[in-house]
BABAVEX-415125 format. One record per residue (C-alpha): residue in one letter; x, y, z. Coordinates in nm, 4 decimals, decimal comma. Example, Ala and Ser with C-alpha at 12.3 -4.5 7.8 and 13.67 -1.06 7.14 Angstrom:
   residuo       east      north         up
         a     1,2300    -0,4500     0,7800
         s     1,3670    -0,1060     0,7140
END
This chain:
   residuo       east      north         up
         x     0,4507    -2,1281    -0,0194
         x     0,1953    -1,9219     0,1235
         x    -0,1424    -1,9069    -0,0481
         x    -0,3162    -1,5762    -0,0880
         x    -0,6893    -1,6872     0,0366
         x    -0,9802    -1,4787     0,1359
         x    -0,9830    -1,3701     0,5113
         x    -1,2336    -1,6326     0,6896
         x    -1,4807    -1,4853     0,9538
         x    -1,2738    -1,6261     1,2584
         x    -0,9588    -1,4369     1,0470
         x    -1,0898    -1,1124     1,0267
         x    -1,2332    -1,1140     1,3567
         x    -0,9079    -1,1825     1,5126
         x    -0,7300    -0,8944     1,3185
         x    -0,9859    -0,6301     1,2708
         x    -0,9181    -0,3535     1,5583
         x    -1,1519    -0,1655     1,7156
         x    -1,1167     0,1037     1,4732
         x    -1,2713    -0,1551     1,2541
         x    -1,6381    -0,0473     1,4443
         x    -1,6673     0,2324     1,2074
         x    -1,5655     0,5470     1,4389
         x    -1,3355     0,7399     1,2300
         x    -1,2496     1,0079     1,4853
         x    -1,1381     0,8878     1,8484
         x    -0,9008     1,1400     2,0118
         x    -1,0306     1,4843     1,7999
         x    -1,0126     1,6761     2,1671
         x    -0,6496     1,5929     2,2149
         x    -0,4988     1,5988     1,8830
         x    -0,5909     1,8189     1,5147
         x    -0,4145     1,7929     1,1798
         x    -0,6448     1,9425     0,9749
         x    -0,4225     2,1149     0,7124
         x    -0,4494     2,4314     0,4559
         x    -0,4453     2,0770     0,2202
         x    -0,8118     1,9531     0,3744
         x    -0,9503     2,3528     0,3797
         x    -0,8693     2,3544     0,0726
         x    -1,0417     2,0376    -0,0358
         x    -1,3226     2,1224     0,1360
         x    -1,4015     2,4746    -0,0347
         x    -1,3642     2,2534    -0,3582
         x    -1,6820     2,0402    -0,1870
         x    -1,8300     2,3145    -0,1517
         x    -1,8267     2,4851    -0,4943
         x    -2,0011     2,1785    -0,5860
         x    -1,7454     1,9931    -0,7907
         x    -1,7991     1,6038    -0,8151
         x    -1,4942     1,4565    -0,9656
         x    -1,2559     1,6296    -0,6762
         x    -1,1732     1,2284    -0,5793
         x    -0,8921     1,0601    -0,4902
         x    -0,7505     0,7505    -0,3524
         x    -0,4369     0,5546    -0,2434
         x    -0,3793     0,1828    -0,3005
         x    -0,1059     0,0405    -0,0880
         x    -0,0637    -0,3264    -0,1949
         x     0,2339    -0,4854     0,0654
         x     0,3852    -0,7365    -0,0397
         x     0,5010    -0,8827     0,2596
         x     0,7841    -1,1236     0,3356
         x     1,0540    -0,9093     0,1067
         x     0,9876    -0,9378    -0,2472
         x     1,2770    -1,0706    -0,4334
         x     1,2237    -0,7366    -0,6788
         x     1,5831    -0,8098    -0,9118
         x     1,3965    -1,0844    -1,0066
         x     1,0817    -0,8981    -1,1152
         x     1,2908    -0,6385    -1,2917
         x     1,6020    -0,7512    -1,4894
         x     1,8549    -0,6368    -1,7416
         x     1,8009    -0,7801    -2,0645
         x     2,1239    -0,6920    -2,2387
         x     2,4429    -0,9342    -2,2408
         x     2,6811    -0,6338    -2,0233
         x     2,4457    -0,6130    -1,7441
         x     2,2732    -0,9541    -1,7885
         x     2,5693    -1,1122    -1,7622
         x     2,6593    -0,9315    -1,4076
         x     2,2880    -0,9716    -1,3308
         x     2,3554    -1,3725    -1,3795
         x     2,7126    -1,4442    -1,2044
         x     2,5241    -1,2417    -0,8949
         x     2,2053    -1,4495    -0,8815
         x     2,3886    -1,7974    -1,0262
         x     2,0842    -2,0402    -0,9593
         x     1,8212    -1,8018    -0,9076
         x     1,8377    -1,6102    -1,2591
         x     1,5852    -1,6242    -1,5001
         x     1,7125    -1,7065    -1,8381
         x     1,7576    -1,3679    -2,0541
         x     1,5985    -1,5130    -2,3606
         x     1,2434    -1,5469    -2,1620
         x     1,2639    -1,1664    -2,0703
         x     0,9572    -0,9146    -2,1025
         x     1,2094    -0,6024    -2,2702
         x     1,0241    -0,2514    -2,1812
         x     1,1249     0,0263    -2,3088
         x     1,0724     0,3475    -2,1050
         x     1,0929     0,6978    -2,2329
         x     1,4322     0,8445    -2,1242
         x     1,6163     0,6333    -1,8937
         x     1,8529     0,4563    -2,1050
         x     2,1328     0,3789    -1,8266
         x     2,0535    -0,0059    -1,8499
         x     1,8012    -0,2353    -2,0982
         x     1,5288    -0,3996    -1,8665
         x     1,2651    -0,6240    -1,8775
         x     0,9881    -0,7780    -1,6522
         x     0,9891    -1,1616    -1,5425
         x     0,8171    -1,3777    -1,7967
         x     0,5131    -1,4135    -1,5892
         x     0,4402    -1,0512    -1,5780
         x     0,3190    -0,9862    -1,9362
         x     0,0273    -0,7604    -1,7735
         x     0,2924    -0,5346    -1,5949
         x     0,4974    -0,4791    -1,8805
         x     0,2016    -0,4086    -2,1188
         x     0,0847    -0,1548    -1,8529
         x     0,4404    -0,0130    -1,8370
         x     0,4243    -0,0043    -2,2690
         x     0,1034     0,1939    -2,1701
         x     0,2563     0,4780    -1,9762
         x     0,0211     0,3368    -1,7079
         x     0,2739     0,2157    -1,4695
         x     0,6197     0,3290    -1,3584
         x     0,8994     0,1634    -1,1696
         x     1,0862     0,3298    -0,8849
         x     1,4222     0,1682    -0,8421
         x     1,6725     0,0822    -0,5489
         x     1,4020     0,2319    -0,2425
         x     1,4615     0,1497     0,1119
         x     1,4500     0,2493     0,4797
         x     1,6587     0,5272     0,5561
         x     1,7327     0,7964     0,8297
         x     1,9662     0,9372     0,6460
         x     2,2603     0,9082     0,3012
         x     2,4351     0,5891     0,3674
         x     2,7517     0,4934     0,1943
         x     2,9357     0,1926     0,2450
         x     3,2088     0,4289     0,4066
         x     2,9353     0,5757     0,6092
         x     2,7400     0,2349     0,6812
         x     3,0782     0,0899     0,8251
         x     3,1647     0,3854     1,0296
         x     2,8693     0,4215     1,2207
         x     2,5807     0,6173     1,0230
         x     2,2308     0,6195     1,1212
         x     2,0808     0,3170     1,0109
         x     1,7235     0,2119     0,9770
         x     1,6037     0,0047     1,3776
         x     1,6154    -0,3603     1,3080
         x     1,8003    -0,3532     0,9829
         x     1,7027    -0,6638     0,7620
         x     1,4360    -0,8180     1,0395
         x     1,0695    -0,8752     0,8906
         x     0,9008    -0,7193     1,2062
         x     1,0718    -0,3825     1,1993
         x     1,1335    -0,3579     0,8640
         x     0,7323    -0,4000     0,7687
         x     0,6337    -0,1184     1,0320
         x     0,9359     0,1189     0,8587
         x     0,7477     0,1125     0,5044
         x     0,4269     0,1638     0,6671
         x     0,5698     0,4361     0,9287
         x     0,8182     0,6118     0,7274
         x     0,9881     0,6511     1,0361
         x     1,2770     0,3920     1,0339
         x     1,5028     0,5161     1,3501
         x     1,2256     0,4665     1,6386
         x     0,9055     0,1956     1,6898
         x     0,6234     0,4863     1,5411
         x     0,2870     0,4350     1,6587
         x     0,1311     0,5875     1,3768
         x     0,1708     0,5254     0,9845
         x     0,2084     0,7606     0,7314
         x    -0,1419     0,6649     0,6006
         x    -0,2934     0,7379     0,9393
         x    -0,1021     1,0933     0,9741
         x    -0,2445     1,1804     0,6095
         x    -0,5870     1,0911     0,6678
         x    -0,6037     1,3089     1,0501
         x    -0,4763     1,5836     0,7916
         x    -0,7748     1,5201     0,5222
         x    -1,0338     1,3612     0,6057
         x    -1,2421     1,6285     0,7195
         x    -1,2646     1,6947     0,3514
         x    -1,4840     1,3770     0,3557
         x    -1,8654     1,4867     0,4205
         x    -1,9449     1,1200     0,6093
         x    -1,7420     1,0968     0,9112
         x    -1,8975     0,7576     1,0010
         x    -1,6835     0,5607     0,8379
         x    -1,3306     0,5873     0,7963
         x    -1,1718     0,7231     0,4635
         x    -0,8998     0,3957     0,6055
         x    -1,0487     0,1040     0,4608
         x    -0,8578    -0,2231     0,4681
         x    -0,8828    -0,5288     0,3185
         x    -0,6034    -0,6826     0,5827
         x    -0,7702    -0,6080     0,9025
         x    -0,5751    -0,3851     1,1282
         x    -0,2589    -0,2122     1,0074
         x    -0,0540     0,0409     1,1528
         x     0,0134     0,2410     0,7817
         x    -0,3623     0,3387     0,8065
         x    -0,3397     0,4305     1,2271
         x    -0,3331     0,7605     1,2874
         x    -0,3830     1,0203     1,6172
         x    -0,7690     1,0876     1,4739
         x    -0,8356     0,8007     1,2274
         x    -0,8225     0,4010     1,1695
         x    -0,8983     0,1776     0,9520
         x    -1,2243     0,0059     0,8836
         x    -1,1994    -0,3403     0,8083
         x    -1,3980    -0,5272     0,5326
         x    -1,3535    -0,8296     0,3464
         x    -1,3406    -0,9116     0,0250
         x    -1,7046    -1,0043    -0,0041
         x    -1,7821    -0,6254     0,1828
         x    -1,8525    -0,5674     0,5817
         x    -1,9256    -0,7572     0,8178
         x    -2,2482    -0,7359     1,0462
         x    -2,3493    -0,9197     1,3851
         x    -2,4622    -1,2692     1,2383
         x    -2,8355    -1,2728     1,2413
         x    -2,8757    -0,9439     1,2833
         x    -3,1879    -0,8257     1,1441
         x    -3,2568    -1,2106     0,9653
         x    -3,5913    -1,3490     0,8828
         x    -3,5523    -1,7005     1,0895
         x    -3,7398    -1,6559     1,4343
         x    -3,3978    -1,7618     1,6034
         x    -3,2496    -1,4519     1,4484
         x    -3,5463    -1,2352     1,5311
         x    -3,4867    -1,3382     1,9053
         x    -3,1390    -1,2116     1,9181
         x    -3,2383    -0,8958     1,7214
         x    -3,4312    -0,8196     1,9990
         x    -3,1864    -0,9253     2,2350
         x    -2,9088    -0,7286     2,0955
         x    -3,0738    -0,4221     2,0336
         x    -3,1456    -0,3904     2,4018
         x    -2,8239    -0,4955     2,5413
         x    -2,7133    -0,1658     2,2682
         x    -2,9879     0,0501     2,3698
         x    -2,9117     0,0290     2,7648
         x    -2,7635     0,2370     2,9288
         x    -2,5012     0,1253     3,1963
         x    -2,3491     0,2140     3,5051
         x    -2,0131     0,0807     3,4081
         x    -1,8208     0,2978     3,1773
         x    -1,6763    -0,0252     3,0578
         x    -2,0042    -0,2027     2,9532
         x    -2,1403     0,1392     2,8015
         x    -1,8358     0,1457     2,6135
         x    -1,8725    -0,2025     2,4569
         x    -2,2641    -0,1435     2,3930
         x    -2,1182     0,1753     2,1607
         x    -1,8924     0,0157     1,9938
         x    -2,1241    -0,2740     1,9141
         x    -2,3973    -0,0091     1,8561
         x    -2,1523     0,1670     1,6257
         x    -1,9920    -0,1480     1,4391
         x    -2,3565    -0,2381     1,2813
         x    -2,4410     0,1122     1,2313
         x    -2,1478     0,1281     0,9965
         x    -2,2023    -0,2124     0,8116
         x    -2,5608    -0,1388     0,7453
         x    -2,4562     0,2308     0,6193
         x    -2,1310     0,0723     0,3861
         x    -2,3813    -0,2265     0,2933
         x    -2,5891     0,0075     0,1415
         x    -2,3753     0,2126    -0,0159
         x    -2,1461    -0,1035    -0,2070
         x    -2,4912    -0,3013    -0,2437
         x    -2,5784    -0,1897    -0,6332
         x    -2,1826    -0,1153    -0,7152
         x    -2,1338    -0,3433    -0,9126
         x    -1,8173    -0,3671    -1,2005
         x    -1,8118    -0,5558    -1,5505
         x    -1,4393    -0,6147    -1,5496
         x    -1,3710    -0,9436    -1,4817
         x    -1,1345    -1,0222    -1,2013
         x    -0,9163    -1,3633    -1,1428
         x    -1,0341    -1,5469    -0,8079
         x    -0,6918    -1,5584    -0,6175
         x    -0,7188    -1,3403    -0,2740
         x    -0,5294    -1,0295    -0,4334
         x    -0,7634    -0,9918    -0,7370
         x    -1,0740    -0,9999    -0,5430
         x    -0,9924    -0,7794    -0,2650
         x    -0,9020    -0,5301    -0,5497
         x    -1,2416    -0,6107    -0,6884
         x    -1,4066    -0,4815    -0,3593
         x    -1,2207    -0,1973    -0,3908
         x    -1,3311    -0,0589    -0,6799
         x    -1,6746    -0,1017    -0,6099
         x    -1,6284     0,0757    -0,3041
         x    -1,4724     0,3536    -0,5238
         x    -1,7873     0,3223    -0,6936
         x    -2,0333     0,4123    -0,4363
         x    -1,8261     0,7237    -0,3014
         x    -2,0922     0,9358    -0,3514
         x    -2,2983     0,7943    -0,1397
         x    -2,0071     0,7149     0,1377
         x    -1,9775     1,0530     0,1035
         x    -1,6246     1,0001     0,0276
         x    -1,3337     1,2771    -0,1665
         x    -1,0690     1,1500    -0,0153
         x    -0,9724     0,7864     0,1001
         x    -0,6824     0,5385     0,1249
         x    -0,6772     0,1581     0,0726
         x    -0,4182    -0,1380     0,1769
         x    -0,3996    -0,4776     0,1873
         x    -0,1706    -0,7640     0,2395
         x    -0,0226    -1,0288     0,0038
         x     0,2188    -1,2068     0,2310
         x     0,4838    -1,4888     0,1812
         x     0,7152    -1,3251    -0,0037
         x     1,0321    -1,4689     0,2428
         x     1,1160    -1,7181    -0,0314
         x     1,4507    -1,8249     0,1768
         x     1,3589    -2,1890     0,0234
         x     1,2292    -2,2670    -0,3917
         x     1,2640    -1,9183    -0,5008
         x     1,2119    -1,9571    -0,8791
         x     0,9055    -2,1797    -0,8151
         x     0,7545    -1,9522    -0,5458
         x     0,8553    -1,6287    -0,6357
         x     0,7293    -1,6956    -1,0198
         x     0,3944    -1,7726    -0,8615
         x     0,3035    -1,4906    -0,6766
         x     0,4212    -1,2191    -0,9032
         x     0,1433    -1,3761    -1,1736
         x    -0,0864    -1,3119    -0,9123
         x     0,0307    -0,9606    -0,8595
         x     0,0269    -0,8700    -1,2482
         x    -0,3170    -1,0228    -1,3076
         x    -0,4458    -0,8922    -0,9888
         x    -0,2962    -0,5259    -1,0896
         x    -0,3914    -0,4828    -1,4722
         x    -0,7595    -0,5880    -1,3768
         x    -0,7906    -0,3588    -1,1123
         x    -0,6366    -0,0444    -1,3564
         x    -0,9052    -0,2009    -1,6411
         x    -1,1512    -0,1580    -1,3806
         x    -1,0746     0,1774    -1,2665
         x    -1,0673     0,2685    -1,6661
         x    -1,4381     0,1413    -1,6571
         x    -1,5666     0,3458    -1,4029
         x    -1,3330     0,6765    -1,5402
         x    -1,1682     0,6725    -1,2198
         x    -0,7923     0,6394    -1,3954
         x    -0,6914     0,9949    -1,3039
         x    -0,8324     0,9571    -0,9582
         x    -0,6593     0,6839    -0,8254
         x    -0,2703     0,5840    -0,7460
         x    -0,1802     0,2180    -0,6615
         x     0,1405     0,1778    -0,5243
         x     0,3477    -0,1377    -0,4116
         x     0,5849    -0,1350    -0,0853
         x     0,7599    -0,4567     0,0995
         x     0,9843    -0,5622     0,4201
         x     1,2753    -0,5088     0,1602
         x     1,4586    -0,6902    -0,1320
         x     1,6139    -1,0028    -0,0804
         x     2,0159    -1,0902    -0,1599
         x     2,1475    -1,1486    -0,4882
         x     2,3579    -1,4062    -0,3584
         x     2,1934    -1,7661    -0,3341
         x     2,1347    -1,9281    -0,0024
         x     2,1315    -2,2222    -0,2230
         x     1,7849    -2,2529    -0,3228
         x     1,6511    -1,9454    -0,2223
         x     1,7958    -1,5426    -0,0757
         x     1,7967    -1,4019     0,2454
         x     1,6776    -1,0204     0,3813
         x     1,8593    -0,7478     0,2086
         x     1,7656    -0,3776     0,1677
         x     1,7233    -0,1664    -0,1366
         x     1,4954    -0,2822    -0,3577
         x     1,2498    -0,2149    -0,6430
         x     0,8375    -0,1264    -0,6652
         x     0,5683    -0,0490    -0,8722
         x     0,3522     0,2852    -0,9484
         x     0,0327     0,2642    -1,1185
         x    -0,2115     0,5283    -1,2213
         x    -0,3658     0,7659    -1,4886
         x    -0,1435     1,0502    -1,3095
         x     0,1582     0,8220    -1,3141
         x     0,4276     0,9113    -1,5689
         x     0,4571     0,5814    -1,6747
         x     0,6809     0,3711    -1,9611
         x     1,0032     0,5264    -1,7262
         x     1,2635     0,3784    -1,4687
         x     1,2909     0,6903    -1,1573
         x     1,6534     0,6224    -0,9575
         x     1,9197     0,4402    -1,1420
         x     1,8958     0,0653    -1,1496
         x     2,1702    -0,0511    -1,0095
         x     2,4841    -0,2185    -1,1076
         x     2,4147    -0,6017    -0,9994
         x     2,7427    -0,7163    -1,0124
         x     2,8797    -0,8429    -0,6723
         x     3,1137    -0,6029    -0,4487
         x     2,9982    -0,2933    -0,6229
         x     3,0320     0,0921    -0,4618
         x     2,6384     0,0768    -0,3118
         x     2,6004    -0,3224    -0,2081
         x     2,7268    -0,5035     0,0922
         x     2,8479    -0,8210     0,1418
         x     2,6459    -1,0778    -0,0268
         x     2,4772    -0,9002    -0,2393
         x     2,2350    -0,6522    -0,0294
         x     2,2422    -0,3324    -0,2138
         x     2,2278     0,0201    -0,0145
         x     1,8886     0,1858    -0,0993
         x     1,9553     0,5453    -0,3214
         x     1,6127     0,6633    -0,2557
         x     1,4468     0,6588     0,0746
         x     1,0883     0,5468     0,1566
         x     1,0597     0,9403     0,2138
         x     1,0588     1,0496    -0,1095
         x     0,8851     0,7570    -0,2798
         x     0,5811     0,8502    -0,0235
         x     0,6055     1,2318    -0,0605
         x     0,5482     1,2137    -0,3824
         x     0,2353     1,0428    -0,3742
         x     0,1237     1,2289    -0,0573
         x     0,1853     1,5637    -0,3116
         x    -0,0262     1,4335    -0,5367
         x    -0,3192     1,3332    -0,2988
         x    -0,3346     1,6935    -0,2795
         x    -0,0801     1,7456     0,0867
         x     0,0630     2,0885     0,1397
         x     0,4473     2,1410     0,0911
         x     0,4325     2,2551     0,4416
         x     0,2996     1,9473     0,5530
         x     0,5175     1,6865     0,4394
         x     0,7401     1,6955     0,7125
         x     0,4662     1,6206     0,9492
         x     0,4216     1,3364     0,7459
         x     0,7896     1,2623     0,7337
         x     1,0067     1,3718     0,9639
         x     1,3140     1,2806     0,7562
         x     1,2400     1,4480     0,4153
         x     1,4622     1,7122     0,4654
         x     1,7759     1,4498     0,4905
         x     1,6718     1,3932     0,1105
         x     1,4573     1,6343    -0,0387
         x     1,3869     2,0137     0,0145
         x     0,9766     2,0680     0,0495
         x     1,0431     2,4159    -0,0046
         x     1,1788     2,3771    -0,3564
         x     0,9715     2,4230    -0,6802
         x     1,0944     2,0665    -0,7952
         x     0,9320     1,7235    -0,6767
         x     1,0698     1,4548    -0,4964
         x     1,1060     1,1971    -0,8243
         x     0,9015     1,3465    -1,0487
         x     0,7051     1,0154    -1,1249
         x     0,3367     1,1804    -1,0679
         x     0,1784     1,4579    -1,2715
         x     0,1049     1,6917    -0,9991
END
């Protein structure tokens, strides 16, 4: 199994792109996305409101989570499909965590037995679940799926199917994520422009890429500055000096001028987000596994948006080894503790600083796994489900119908990989509606909605956020 530990230096160094530096606009003579969405935003600014906030969490959970084993049926009907399907991988229906959401009585469900925080946040109307979500260019049936409909590129592999949650653009390689396209729309609503309303906690990404913006990188433990930059030791006041002037010159060579700004611009940017996190502190304890703590360092940077000048900004991170192909129950069991610890502190935390309302944390993966057994473990599948958290979310409710898990059924293939009945599309439009994105807009961000969902209607994609 894959341990969730804090990035190391040489880690983050080795992923963190350039965008990392801390320039948030790099192509604003080529390309501009500003929408009636940020205009609108910024007028708010202007009138002088300070609780006009809001933020994105994207936690992946990469590998493919095996998510109908996070989310279960609980009574003997559908258990008892839910059990011949999954034969050694089932969790025994006696040690289920029943929830009971507000309307959707299609099927009784519970959590896994090590996700007591998730269901109490569910019993909370704090967190949702969307059900049965995938990749999609379009409605697949089984009829349509063997008779040639458009499928997702790379259908069950890890590398394409990762870059089709973050893209939202399954049917070609994208070189932008929807994260990225949001933020060249918005972030002009943001009155610091030094440092990226894209802040990651996994180094570079392409959900947070866009044609303006990037991510900047941190770490857990905040930015990261040139090492002995600025320090008290006389070594490090040598190479002060030393770097300073290799910034301050100016060079011949676009290519070494180039590198000087960047390296100019990268400590600019950690002394000005130093600064800002430095006295943001929060009283909610958090757990020390990798997931908790880069949660942690979110909300403290939530915290000191005022002074990052920040309205409008978007988070992800990584929590990979979810391709549990080998000791599922063991593995799988594992992890998802981590994820419901690592989730309920972070919504106690956001409770603390009154930042409930403001902020949307949302889970995405590769895809589900089989409900067949490999024989110790499942393999890639497709549809699958995740989890929406928020003081906007209308929680305690299932959104889709959770699907019929016995074998051979009218959506699943062979082997137990069930077609997704929403797409990636909708799931994201509806958060991208919230975050305050124009109706006309959406299919900017998507260029698929309208295979699934009409931005010109009065209705909403799912309906899981108050909007």
């Amino acid at each position: 199994m894959k341990k969730d530990n804090n990035y190391s230096r040489r880690q983050f160094l080795g992923t963190a792109s350039c965008a990392a530096v801390g320039s948030t606009t790099f192509f604003s003579t080529l390309f501009n996305l500003q929408s009636m969405s940020a205009a609108s935003m910024m007028n708010t600014a202007a009138l002088g409101v300070d609780d006009d906030y809001r933020a994105l969490v994207c936690i992946m959970l990469g590998g493919g989570n095996d998510s109908y084993n996070m989310v279960i049926p609980t009574n003997n009907e559908h258990y008892k499909d839910y059990a011949a399907s999954r034969s050694n991988n089932a969790i025994a229906q006696n040690e289920l965590l029943k929830i009971n959401p507000l309307k959707y009585n299609n099927k009784e469900l519970g959590f896994h037995p090590v996700a007591p925080e998730l269901q109490s946040l569910f019993e909370r109307g704090k967190l949702a679940v969307v059900s049965n979500v995938g990749t999609l260019v379009e409605r697949v049936t089984k009829a349509t799926y063997d008779n040639g409909a458009r499928l997702p590129n790379g259908l069950f592999s890890h590398a394409d199917q990762d870059k089709q949650w973050l893209t939202s653009i399954p049917q070609t390689s994208a070189s932008t994520g929807w994260g990225g396209r949001l933020a060249d729309m918005v972030h002009s609503a943001n009155t610091n422009q030094n440092i990226s309303m894209n802040i990651s906690l996994s180094g570079k990404n392409v959900f947070q890429l866009g044609r303006e913006t990037a991510e900047y990188s941190i770490l857990p433990t905040g930015s990261i500055g040139i090492e002995g930059y600025d320090g008290s030791s006389a070594l490090d006041q040598i190479r002060t000096v030393a770097i300073k002037s290799m910034m301050e010159k100016q060079y011949q060579d676009i290519f070494k001028q180039s590198y000087a700004d960047v390296i100019k611009s990268s400590q600019s940017t950690h002394e000005l987000f130093s600064a800002a996190v430095a006295d943001a502190k929060i009283s909610t304890p958090f757990s020390e596994s990798g997931l908790s703590q880069r949660l942690k360092m979110v909300a403290r940077t939530m915290k000191a948006r005022s002074k990052l000048g920040a309205r409008r900004q978007t988070f992800f991170m990584r929590f990979d080894g979810w391709d549990h192909h080998d000791e599922l129950l063991n593995n799988h069991q594992s992890m998802l503790g981590v994820v419901s610890k690592a989730m309920s502190e972070f919504q106690v935390a956001l409770e603390e600083l009154k930042l409930e309302d403001s902020v949307t944390t949302f889970t995405v993966s590769d895809f589900a796994r089989t409900l067949t057994s490999n024989g110790n473990g499942t393999d890639h599948a497709w549809g699958g489900n995740v989890l929406v958290m928020g003081g906007k979310v209308k929680g305690r409710e299932i959104y889709g119908d959770y699907p019929n898990l016995a074998l051979n059924n009218d959506i699943m293939l062979d082997g137990g990989v069930l077609i997704p009945q929403i797409s990636t599309d909708e799931y994201f439009s509806e958060l991208a509606l919230w975050y305050g994105v124009g109706r006309g807009d959406l299919e900017t961000l998507f260029p698929n909605i309208n295979k699934f969902y009409s931005p010109s209607s009065n209705s909403q994609p799912l309906g899981f956020m108050n909007i």
